[in-house]
N, C-alpha and C positions, 0 to 999 in steps of 0.2 A: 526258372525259379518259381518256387509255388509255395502256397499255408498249404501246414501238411495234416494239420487237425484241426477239432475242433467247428466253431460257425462259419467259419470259410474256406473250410478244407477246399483243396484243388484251385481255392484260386489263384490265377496267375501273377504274379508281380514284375512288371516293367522295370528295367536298370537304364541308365543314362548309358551311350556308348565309348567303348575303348575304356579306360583303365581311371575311370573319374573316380566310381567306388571300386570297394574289393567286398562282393557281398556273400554272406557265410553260408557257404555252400548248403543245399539242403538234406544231407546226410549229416552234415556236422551239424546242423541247426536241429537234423529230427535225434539225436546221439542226443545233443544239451537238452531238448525239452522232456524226455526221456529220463534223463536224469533226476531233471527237477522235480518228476512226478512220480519218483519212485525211489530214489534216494533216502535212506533215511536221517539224514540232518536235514533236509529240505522240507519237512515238516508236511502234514498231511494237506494237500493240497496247497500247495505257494502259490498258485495262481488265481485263483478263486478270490476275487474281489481285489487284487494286489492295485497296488498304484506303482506303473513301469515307468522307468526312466531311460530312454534308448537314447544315450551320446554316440556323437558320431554317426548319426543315424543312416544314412545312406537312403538306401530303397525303404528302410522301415522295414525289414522282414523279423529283426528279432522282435520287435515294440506288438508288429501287429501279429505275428504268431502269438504271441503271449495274452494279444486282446480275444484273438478267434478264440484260445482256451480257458478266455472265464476273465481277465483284469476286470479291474473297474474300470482304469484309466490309464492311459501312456503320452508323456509329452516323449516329444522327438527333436531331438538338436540337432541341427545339419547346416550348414554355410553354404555351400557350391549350391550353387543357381543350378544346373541340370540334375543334380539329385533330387532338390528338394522339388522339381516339376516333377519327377517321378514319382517320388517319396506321396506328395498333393493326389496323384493319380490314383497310389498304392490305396490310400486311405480311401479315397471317393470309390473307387472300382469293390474295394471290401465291404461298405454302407457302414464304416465306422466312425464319420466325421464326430456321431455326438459324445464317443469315449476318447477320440485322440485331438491331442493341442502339438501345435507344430510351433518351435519356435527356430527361426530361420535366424543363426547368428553361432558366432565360435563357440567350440562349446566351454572354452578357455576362459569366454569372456560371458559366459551364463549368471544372469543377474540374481543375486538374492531370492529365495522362494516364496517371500513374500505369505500369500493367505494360502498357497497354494498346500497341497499335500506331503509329506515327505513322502520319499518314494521308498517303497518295501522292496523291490527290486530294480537293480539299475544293469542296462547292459551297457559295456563303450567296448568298441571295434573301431578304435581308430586304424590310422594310416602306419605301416609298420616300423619300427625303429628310430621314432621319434622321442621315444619318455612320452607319450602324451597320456599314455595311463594312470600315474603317478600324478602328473601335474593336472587331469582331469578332475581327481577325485581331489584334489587338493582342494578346488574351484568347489567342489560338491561340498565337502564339508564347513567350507570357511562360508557357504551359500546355505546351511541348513539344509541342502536337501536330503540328508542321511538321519536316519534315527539309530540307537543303538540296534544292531539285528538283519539293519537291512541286508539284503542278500545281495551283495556284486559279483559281476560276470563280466569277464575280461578276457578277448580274444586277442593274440599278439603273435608274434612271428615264432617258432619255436625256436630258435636262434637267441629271441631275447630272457635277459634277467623274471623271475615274476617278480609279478607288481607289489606283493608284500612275502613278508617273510614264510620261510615254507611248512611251519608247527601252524602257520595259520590258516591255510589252504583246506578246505575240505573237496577242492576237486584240482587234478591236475593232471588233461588228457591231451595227448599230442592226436592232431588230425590232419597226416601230412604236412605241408609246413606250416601250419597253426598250432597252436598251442591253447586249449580253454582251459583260464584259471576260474576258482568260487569260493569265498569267502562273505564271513557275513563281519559286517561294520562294530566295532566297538565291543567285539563279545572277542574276550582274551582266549577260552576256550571253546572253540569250532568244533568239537568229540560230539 
């Protein structure tokens, strides 16, 4: 597993071992950033200065792919102690400590955003067939951290429901047995 562009291209990212994460392969992660840079509801450059939001973070490869190509900033939610010593590595091994904040806690139980930024783009890849996508962003909204617009990305088993309704969807690509949904927050019309 590796950043596939961008300031850190080729470097390598460390996963914790056996089945702790499930991290989004790098053909499905180079297909989504691909997308977002060339898509046109994605708006001309999404990532250029954005502020990321990676739930579920795992290793950090979507947070910190999206740092290598231009964010301002990415906080990372992650619980499991062997991820997030990864995830801690992921970020020191790429020199992006002074754009990413780690917060090490559920992402269920993510506190208020406080002074902090709303995120312009959030990814969550939780664990699969749990609803935690649903009940994630729930936590995000009732937490302020969505502004009308922001762009969510939501990986899920292809197996499962999407996570909102499908007129609202501006991306819906199966990759093996994943499934990537993209819709943006609050905007009725995604066209």
């Amino acid at each position: 597993m590796r950043i596939i562009a961008g300031e850190c291209r080729g470097r390598t990212l460390v996963a914790p071992p056996g089945q702790v994460t499930r991290p989004t392969a790098d053909r499905v992660r180079q297909a989504l950033f691909d997308t977002l840079a060339h898509a046109p509801w994605a708006g001309a450059d999404q990532l250029r200065g954005a502020h990321v939001l990676d739930g579920f973070a795992g290793t950090g490869a979507l947070g910190l792919e999206a740092l290598s190509r231009g964010a301002a900033s990415a906080l990372f939610v992650e619980q499991n102690r062997a991820a997030l010593r990864c995830l801690r590595d992921n970020v020191r091994g790429c020199g992006l400590q002074e754009r990413a904040t780690i917060r090490a806690c559920d992402m269920l139980r993510l506190p208020p955003r406080g002074a902090a930024a709303p995120a312009d783009l959030v990814f969550l890849d939780p664990p699969y067939n749990h609803d935690l996508p649903t009940r994630a962003l729930a936590v995000l909204e009732r937490g302020g951290w969505l502004h009308a617009g922001t762009l969510i990305v939501v990986e899920t088993a292809a197996a499962e429901a999407p996570p909102v309704a499908a007129q609202r969807l501006l991306l819906e690509r199966r990759h093996g047995a994943a499934c990537l949904y993209a819709w943006r927050h609050g905007v009725d019309d995604n066209g």
